[in-house]
C-alpha positions in Angstrom: 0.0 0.0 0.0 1.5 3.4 -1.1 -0.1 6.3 1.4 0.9 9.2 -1.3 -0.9 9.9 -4.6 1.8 9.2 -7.3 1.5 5.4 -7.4 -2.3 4.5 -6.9 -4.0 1.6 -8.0 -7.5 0.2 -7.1 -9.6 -3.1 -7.6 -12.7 -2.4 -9.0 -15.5 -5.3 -7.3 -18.6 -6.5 -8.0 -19.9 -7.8 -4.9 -17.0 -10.1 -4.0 -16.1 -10.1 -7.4 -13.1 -8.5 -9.3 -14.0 -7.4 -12.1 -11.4 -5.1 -13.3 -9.2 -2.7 -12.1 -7.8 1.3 -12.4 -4.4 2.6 -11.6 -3.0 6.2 -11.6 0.4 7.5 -12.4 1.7 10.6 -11.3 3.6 12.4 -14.9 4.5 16.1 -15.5 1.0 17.5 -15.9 -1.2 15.3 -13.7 -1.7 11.7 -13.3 -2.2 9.2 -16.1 -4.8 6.5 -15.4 -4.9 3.4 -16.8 -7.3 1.0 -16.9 -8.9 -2.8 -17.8 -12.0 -4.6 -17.0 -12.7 -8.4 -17.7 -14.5 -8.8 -20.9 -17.4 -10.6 -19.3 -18.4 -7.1 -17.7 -17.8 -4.8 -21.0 -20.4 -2.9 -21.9 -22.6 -2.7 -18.9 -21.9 0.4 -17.3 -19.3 -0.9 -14.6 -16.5 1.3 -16.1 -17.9 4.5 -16.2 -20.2 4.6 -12.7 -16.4 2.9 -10.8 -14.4 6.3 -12.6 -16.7 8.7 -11.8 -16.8 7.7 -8.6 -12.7 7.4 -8.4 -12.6 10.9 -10.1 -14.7 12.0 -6.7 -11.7 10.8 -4.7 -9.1 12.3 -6.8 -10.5 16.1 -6.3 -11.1 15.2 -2.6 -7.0 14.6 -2.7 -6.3 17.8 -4.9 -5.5 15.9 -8.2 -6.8 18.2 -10.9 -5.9 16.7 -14.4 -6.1 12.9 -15.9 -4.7 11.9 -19.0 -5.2 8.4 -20.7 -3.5 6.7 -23.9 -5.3 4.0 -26.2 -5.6 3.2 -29.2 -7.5 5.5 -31.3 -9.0 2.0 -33.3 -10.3 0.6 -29.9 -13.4 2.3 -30.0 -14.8 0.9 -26.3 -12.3 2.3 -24.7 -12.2 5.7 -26.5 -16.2 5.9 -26.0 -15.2 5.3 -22.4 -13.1 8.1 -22.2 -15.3 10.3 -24.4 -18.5 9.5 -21.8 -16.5 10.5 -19.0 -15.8 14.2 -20.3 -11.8 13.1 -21.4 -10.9 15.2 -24.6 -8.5 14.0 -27.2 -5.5 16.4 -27.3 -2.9 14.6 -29.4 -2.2 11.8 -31.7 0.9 9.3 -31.9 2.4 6.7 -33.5 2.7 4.2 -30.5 4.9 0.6 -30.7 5.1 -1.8 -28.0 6.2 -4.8 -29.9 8.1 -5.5 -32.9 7.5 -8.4 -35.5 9.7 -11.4 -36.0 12.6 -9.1 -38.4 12.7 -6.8 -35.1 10.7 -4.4 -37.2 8.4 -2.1 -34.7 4.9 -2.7 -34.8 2.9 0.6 -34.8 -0.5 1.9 -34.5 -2.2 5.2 -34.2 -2.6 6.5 -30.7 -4.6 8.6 -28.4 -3.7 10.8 -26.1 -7.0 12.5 -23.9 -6.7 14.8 -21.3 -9.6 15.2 -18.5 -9.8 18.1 -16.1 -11.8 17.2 -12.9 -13.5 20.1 -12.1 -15.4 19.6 -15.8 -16.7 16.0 -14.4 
């Protein structure tokens, strides 16, 4: 358990239930949050009403700006962020793996910024 607000991360439940989970990062211009929830529980709602909820927490401990990455193709996830008032701010070409020749392999990326006292 970290008691400062650079490293946070929480388990988001369902009953007794884990159903996915939400971690923020402290960076240069506010924290980035990151996020994934078991596919069984996609599209239901769970996402949004456990951030809004976390955002709440974040203003009550002065954090005033989220950002969050993802790739601009993965249209859940950018609803997500879009539903919870994030805006997109930048674009990128991202790579986290490379193919079997070592070549990188890239997609287009997202970069949305969130200030909390818009939520």
């Amino acid at each position: 358990m970290n008691s400062g607000t650079e490293h946070m991360f929480f388990a988001i439940c369902l009953g007794d239930t884990v159903i996915g989970y939400s971690a923020f990062h402290v960076r240069e211009n506010g924290h980035e949050i990151g996020y994934c929830f078991h596919s069984a529980y996609h599209g239901k709602g769970y996402a949004k009403e456990s951030h809004l909820a976390l955002f709440e927490y974040m203003r009550t401990l002065g954090i005033q700006r989220l950002t969050a990455g993802t790739a601009l193709h993965n249209t859940p996830s950018v609803s997500l962020l879009r539903s919870l008032g994030f805006e997109l701010v930048e674009t990128e070409q991202v790579s986290f793996y490379q193919d079997a020749d070592g070549n990188d392999i890239v997609f287009d990326g997202g970069v949305f910024e969130l200030e909390l006292e818009n939520v």
